[in-house]
KOLKELO-627029 format. One record per residue: residue number from 1; x, y, z of N, C-alpha, C in turn; residue in three letters. Coordinates in steps of 0.001 Angstrom, whole numbers. Layout:
REM residues N
(pt NUM (X Y Z) (X Y Z) (X Y Z) ALA)
...
***
This chain:
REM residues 80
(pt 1 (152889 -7548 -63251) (153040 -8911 -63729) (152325 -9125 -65054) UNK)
(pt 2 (151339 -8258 -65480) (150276 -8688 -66546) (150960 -7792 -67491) UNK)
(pt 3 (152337 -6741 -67696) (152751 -6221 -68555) (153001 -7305 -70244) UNK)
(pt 4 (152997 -6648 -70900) (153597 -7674 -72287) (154829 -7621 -72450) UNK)
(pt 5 (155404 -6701 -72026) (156939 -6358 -72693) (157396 -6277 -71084) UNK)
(pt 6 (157338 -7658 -70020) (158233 -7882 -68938) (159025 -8375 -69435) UNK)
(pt 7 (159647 -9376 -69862) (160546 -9832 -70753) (161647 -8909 -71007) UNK)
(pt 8 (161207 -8220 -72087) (161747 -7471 -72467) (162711 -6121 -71717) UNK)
(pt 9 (161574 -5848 -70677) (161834 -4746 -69961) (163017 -5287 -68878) UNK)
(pt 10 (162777 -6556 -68340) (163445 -7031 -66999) (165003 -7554 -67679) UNK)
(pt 11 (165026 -7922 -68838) (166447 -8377 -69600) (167289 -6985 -69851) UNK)
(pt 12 (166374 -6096 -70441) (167023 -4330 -70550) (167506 -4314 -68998) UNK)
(pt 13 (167267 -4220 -67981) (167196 -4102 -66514) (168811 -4593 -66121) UNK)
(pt 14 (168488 -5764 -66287) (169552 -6936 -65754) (171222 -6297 -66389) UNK)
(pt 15 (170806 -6066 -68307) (172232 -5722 -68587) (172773 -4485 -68416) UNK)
(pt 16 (172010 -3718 -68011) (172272 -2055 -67640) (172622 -2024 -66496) UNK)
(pt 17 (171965 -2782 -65523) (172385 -2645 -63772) (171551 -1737 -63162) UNK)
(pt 18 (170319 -1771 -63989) (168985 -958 -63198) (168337 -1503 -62110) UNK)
(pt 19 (167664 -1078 -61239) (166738 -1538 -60438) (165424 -2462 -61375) UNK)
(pt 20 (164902 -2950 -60392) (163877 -3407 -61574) (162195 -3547 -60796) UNK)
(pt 21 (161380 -2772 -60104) (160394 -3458 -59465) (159400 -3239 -59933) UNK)
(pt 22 (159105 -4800 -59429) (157470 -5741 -59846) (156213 -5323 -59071) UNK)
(pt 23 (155238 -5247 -60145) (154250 -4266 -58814) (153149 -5335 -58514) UNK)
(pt 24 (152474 -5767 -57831) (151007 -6447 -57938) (151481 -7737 -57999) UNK)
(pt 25 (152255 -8185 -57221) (153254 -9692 -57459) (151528 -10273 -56541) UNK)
(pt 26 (151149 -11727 -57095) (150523 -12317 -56109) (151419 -13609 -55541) UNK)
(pt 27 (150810 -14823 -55098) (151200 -15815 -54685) (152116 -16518 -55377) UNK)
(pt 28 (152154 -16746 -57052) (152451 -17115 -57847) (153564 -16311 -58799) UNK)
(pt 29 (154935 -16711 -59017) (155683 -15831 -60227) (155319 -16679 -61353) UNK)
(pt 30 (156013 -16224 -62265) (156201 -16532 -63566) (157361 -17496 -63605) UNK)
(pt 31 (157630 -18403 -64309) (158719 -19755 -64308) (159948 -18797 -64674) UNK)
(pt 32 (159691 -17611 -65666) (160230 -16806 -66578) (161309 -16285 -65543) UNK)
(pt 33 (160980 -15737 -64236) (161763 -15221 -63188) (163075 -16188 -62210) UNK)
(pt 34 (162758 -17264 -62404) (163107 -18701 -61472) (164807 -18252 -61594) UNK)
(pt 35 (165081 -18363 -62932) (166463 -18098 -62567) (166944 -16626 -62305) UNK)
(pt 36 (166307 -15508 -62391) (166965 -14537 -62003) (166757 -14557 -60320) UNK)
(pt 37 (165659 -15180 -59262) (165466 -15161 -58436) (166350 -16118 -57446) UNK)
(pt 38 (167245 -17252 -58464) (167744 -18185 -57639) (169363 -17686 -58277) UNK)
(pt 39 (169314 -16664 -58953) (170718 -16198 -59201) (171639 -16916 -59948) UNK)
(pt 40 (170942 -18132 -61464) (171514 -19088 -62164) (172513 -18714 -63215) UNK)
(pt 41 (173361 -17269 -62412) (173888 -16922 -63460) (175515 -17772 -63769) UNK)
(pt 42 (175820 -17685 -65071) (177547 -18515 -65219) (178291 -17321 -65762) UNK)
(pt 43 (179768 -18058 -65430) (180989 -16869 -65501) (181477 -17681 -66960) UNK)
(pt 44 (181658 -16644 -68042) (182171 -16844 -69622) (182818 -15891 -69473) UNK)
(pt 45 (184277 -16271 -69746) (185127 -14854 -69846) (185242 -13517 -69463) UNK)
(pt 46 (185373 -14110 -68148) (184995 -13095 -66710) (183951 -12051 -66591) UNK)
(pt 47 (182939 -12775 -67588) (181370 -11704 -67593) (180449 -12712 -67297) UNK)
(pt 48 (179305 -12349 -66276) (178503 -13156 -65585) (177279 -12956 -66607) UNK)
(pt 49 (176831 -13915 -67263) (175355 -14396 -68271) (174628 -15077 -67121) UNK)
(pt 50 (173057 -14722 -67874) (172267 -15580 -66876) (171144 -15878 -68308) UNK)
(pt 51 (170648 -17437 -68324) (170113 -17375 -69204) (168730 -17576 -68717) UNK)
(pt 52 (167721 -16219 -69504) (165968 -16147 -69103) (165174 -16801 -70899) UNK)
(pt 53 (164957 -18020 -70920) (164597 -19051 -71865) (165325 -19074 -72919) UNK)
(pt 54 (165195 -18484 -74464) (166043 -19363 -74790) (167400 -18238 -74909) UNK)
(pt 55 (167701 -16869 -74669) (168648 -15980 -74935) (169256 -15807 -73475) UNK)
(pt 56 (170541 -15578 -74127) (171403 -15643 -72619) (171732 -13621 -72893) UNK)
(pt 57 (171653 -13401 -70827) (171753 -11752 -70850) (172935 -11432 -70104) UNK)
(pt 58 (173774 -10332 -70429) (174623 -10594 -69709) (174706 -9521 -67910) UNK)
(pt 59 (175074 -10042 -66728) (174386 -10030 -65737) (175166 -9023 -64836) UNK)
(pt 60 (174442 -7766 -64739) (175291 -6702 -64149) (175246 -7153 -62575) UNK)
(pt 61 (176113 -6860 -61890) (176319 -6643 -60377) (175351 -5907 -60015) UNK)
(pt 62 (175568 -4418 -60386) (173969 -3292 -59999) (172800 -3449 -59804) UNK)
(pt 63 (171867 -4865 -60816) (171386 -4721 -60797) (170339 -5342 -59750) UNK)
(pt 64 (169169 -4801 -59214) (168072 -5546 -58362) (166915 -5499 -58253) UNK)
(pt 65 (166228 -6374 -57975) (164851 -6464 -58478) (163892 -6454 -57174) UNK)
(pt 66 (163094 -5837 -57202) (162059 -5063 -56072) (160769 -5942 -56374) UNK)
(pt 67 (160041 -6296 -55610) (158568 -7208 -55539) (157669 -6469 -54599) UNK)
(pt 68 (156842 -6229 -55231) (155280 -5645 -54099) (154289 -5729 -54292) UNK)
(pt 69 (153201 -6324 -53522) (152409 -6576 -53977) (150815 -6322 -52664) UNK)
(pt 70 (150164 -6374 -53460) (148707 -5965 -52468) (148534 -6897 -51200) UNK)
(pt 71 (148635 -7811 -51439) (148333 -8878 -50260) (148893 -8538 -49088) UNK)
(pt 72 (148174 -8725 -48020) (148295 -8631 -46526) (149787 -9075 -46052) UNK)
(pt 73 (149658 -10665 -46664) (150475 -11798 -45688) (150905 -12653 -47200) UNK)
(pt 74 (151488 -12255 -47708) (151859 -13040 -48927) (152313 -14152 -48383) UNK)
(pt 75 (152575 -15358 -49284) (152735 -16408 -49207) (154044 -16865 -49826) UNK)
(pt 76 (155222 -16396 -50025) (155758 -16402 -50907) (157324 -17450 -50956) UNK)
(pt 77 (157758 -17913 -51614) (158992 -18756 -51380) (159825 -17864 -51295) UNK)
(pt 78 (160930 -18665 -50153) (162170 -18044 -49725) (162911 -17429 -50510) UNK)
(pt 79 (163070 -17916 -51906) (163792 -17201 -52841) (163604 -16294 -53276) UNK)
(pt 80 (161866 -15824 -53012) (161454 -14569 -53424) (161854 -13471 -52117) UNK)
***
């Protein structure tokens, strides 16, 4: 979570159709994640975009995103 280039790395992720996992997740995400976690993606000319602030990515099927983290008993919302 404390990487600099998540951003960066998780948008590369999304348009390739890579896996993507988060290591050391605590209680709390990043706002930055909200829509890839609630799946806010839209259909433009039968290609699925999802937009993560202000650049829109465009949104492979393949891809999925892995969360793990140290805590016992995380606390975490359903969407996660």
């Amino acid at each position: 979570m404390g990487d600099k280039d998540l951003r960066l790395s998780i948008t590369d992720a999304i348009s390739s159709g890579f896996p993507f996992i988060l290591e050391n997740v605590e209680n709390e995400m990043d706002p930055f994640l909200n829509p890839i976690l609630d799946k806010q993606y839209s259909i433009k000319n039968r290609k699925k975009t999802i937009k993560l602030g202000s650049e829109e990515v465009e949104w492979n099927d393949e891809f999925y995103m892995y969360c793990t983290s140290r805590l016992t008993n995380p606390s975490w919302s359903p969407e996660l």
